[in-house]
N, C-alpha and C positions, 0 to 999 in steps of 0.2 A: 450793591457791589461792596465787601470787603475790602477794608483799606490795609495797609501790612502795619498799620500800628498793634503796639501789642494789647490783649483781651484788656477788659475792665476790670478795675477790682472792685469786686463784691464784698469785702471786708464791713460786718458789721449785719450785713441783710440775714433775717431768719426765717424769711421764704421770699419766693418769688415763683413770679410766671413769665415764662421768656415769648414771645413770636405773636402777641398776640393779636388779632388784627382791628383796627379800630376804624377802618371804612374797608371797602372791596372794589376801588375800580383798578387798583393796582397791588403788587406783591409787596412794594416799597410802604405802603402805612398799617405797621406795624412796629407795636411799643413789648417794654420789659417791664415788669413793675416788680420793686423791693420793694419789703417794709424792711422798718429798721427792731433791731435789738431792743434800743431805750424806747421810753414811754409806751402810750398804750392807742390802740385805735380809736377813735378814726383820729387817722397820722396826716398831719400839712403834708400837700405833694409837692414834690420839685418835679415837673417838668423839664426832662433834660435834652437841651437839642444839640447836636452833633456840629461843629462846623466842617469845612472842607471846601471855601469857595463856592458853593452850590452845584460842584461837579463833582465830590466824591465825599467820604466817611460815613462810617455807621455806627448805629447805637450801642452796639458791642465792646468798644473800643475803649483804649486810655482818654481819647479824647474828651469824653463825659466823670472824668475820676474826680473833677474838683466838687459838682454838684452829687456825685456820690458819695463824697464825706458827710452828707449830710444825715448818711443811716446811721454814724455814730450819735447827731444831734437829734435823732427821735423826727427826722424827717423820711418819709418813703418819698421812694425818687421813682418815677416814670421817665425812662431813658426809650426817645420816638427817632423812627426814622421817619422820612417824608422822600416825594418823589422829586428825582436829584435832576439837574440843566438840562442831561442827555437826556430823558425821557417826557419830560412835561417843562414848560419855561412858567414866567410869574406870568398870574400870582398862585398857582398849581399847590406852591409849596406852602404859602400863606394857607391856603384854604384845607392843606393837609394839616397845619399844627392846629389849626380851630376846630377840624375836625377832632383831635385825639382831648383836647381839651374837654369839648361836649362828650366823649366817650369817656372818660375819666369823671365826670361829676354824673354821668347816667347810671355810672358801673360804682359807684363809687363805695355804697355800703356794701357790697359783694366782696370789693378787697380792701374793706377797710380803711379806705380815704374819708379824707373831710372836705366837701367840696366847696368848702366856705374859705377854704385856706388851699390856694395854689400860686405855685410860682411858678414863672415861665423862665429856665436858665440857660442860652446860651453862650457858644462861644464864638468867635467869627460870623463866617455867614448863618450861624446860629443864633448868636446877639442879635445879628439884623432881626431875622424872624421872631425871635421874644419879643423884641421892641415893638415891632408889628402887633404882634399879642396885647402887649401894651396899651398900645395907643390908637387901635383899629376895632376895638369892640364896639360889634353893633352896627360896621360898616357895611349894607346887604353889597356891597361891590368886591368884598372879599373876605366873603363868606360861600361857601357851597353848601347849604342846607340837604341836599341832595346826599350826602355824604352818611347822614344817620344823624341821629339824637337832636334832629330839629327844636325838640322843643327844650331844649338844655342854651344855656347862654357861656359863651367861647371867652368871657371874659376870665381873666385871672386876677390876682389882687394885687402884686409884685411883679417885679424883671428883675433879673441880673442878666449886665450886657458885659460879658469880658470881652474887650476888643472887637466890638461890631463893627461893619464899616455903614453908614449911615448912608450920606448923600455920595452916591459912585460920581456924578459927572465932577467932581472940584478933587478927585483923590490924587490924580498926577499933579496939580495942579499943587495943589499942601505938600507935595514931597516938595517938589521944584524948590515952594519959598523956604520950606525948612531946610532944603542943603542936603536932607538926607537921602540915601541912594536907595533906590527901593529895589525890591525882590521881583517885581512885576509892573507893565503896561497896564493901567487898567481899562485905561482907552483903547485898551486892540482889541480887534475883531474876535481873537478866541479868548481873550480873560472869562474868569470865572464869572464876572458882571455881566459882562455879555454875550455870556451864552444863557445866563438864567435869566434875561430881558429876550431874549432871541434874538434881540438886534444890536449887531454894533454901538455900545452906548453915546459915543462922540457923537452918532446919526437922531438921535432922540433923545434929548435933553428934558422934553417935556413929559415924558416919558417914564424919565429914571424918576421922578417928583412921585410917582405912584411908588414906587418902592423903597422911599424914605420917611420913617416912618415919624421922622419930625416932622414930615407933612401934615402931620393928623393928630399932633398935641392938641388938647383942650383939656377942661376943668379933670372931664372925666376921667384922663389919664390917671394912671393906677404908679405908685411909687417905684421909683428906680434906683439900682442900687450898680454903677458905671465901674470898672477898672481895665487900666490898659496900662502897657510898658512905653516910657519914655525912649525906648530907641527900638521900637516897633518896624522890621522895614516891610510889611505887610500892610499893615491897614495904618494911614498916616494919624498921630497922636490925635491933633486936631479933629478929627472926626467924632470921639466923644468928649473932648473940650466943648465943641460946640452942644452939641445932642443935650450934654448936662446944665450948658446957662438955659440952651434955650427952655428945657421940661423946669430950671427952677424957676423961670421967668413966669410960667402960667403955674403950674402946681404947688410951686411955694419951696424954700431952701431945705426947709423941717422931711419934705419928700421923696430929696435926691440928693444919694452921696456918690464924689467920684475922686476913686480914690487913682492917681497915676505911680505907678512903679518906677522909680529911680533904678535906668540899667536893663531894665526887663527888655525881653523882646516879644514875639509872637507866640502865647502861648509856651512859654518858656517856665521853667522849675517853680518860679519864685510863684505861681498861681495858685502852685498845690504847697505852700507853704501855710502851716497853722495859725502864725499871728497874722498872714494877709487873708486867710478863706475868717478868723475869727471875727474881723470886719464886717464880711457878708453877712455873716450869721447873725450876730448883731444888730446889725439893719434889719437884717429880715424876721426877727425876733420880735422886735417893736414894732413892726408895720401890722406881724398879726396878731400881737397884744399878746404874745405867748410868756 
């Protein structure tokens, strides 16, 4: 489904392939893949995952323009869609980005990737899903090997989580204490939470724990690199507050930065801003020794 945000900008890319498919049980996984202008192959990939609640957006869109600055950084960017609440609920979508991951280091000398160097970059219910990426490698409980490139492994080296929302069951709950008014019930029956749980999330608490992906921090966890806007009324601040002591508490301070936006809101300008995407870059500059 086409969202009415306006196209992506491609600024920077000196080829690309659009629609490609990276599993076949659905129309929805299917990636785009840039390389970039600077530097030379095999190019670090950004994985770029779309937010939208887990009910709509796609990989076409402005919504992925922060992590496609990255073609000016001699980064190619793989921009996926995954199959959205209405069509499959979790972990569907989980097993969709693992799947394009394992297609992406299968494929990878064919277009030029380095499959030693991938980042997983969402935004929204995208952050969730990189975080996933993150901190789920390896897990056969969401994984669909079924999917192709069995024998390739779904991990990535990095995340960047712009404004993920983490643990659903406590997000009304951190508005409440913060005072601030939020855009959304995430307790109700049709939020984007729960429809991509399939069930009411107030009804299965124990539940939502599978799709938190600070469920599943350990050593392994691979470096993150957190930012959100201090007057967020979408995904409550608090939710990568926490997400970031808890990964420095097991992976170490040196492996997670989180940077909070004084003013920002949901995906708001100040994202695609140069001195705040320079921070990402940065991070993720160091974490691949580049």
């Amino acid at each position: 489904m086409m969202s009415k945000m306006p196209p992506v900008n491609t600024q920077g890319a000196i080829s690309k392939w659009l629609d490609v498919p990276y599993a076949n049980q659905s129309d929805a996984q299917k990636l785009d893949i840039y390389l970039p202008t600077e530097g030379k192959a095999p190019y670090p990939a950004i994985i770029a995952i779309h937010g939208g609640g887990f009910v709509f957006g796609d990989k076409g869109t402005s919504e992925v323009n922060a992590p496609m600055t990255g073609l000016k950084r001699g980064y190619a960017v793989v921009s996926i869609n995954y199959r959205l609440a209405g069509e499959a609920v979790f972990p569907a979508a989980v097993y969709d980005v693992k799947a394009a991951v394992r297609f992406v280091k299968a494929n990878a000398e064919k277009y030029g990737l380095d499959p030693n160097r991938i980042v997983a970059w969402g935004d929204s219910a995208g952050a969730n899903l990189a975080s996933m990426l993150g901190t789920t490698a390896g897990n056969p409980a969401l994984e669909d090997l079924t999917q192709g490139n069995a024998e390739q492994s779904s991990r990535v080296n990095a995340v960047v989580n712009f404004f993920g929302p983490t643990d659903f069951s406590v997000m009304d709950a951190q508005f409440k204490a913060s005072g601030k008014k939020p855009l959304q019930i995430h307790n109700a029956a049709d939020s984007g939470e729960s429809q991509y749980m399939g069930v009411q999330i107030s009804k299965i608490p124990n539940l939502v724990k599978f799709a938190n992906p600070q469920s599943y921090i350990s050593k392994d966890t691979v470096p993150f690199f957190l930012m959100n806007g201090s007057e967020d009324p979408i995904v409550p601040t608090q939710q990568s507050e926490d997400f970031a002591k808890a990964l420095q508490a097991v992976i170490g301070e040196d492996k997670v930065t989180y940077v909070q936006l004084q003013g920002a809101g949901h995906g708001t300008a100040e994202f695609e801003e140069k001195e705040n995407l320079d921070k990402v870059f940065q991070f993720l500059d160091k974490q691949l020794k580049r």
